[in-house]
N, C-alpha and C positions, 0 to 999 in steps of 0.2 A: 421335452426336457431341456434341449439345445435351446431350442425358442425361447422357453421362459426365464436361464439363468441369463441366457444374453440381453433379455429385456430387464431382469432385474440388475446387470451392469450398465446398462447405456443408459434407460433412464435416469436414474440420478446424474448423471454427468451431462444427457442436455437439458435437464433440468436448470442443473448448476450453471449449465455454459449460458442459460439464457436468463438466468436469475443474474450472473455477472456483465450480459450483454444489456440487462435494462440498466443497473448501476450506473453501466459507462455511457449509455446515453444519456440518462437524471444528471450526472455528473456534466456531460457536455452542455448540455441547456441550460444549467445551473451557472456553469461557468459562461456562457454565452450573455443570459442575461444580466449578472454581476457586469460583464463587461463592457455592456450597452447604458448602465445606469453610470457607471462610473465617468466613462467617456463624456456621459449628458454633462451631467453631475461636473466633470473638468470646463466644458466649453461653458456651462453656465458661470463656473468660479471667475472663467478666464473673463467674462464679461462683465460681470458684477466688479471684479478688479478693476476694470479699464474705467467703469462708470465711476467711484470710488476715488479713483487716482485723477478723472477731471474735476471734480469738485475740490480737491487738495490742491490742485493745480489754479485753481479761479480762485480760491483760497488768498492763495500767494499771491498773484497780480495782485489782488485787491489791498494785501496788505504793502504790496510795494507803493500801492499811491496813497494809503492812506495817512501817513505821514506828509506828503505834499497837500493834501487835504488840506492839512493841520495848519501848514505852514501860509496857503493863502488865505485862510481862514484869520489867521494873526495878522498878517499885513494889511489885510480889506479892514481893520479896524484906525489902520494909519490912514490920515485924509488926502494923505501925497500920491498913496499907492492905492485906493479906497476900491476905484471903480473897475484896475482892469485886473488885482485881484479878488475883489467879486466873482467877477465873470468868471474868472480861474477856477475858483471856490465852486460856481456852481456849474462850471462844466466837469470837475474832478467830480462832485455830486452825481449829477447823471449817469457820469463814464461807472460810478461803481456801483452804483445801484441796477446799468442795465448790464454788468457782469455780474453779478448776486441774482436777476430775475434769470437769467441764460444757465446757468448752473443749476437753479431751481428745477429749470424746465428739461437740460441733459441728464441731471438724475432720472428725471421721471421718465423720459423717455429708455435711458439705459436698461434701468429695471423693468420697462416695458417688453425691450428686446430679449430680456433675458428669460422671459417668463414665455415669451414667441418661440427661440430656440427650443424648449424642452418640449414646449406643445408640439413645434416640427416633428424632433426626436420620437416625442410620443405618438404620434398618429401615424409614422408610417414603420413603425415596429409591431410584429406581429402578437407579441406580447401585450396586457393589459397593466400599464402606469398611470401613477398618479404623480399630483405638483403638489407639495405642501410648501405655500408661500406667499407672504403678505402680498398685498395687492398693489404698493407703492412704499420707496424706503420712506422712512420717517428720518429728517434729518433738523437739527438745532440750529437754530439762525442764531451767529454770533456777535455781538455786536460789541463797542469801544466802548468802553466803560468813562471817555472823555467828552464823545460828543455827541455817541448815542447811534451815531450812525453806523452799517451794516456792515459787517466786514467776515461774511462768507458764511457759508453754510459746514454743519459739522454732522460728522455719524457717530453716534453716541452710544446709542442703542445694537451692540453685532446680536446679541438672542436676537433681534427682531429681522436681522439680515441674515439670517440663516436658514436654509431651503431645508424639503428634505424630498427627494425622490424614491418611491416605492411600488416593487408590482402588486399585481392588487393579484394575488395568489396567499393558498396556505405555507407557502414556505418564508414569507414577508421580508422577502429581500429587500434591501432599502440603504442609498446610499444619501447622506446629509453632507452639504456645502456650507459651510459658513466664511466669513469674511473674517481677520483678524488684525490687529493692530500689532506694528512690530516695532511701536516708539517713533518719534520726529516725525510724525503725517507718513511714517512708508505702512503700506499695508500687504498684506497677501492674502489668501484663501486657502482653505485645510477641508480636505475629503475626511469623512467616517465610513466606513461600509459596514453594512450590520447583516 
């Protein structure tokens, strides 16, 4: 009689205690994982930023000499100053075209790195992630509506620079990075977690 009212008390209660002891582990690894995507999810923001802000950056060079372009470009037409701005003219040429192909080429490696980090991330987490993410940014080559020539590369497209990080589980945790424009060439990056 003792026996069996004491089992029909204690049962339910380590029932309970361990139906709330899985909770609070679901609960830990849940929040574990969120905080492992989130974190990727940041240092990938933080680099897609930095890649971002040197294209903005070569940008501006470019457009700082692209007015002295301009400017030996008009005198090489005077026969007095003809030949040595020429030479002017077509060394400002080269100097900006091989800062437009170097930009070309740090975007692509940037977003390169970016895409390395998360795989890092992802392969020595015990957990199963995935990288939803274009393969290379697409970005708009700008150019002067005077002389035709290059004056720096643009990101135009942020849907297309927007990641999304997910475990590949049924609870489909999933955190998305995108890059945003915050007016005057400054940009940042904005976390979702789902």
């Amino acid at each position: 009689m003792f026996i069996s009212l004491f089992l029909a008390v204690i049962t339910p209660i380590v029932f309970g205690a361990a139906w709330i002891g899985e909770l609070y582990y679901r609960e830990l690894d849940w929040q574990e994982t969120q905080i492992i995507l989130d974190n990727t999810a940041i240092r990938l923001g933080q680099n897609d930023l930095e890649t971002v802000q040197r294209i903005e950056q070569d940008r501006k060079t470019i457009k700082l000499l692209h007015p002295k372009f301009h400017q030996s470009l008009a005198c090489s037409l005077v026969p007095a100053t003809a030949i040595g701005c020429g030479k002017l003219a077509k060394t400002l040429r080269a100097t900006i075209r091989g800062i437009n192909h170097a930009s070309g080429v740090k975007a692509k490696l940037g977003w390169e790195r970016g895409t390395a980090i998360v795989d890092h991330e992802i392969n020595k987490s015990p957990q199963k992630f995935m990288l939803e993410r274009t393969t290379e940014l697409v970005l708009r080559q700008a150019r002067c509506s005077v002389c035709g020539e290059v004056e720096g590369l643009i990101l135009t497209n942020l849907e297309q620079a927007k990641s999304r990080l997910f475990e590949m589980d049924k609870r489909g945790l999933s955190t998305s990075v995108s890059l945003v424009s915050e007016g005057a060439s400054r940009w940042n990056y904005r976390l979702w977690a789902k």
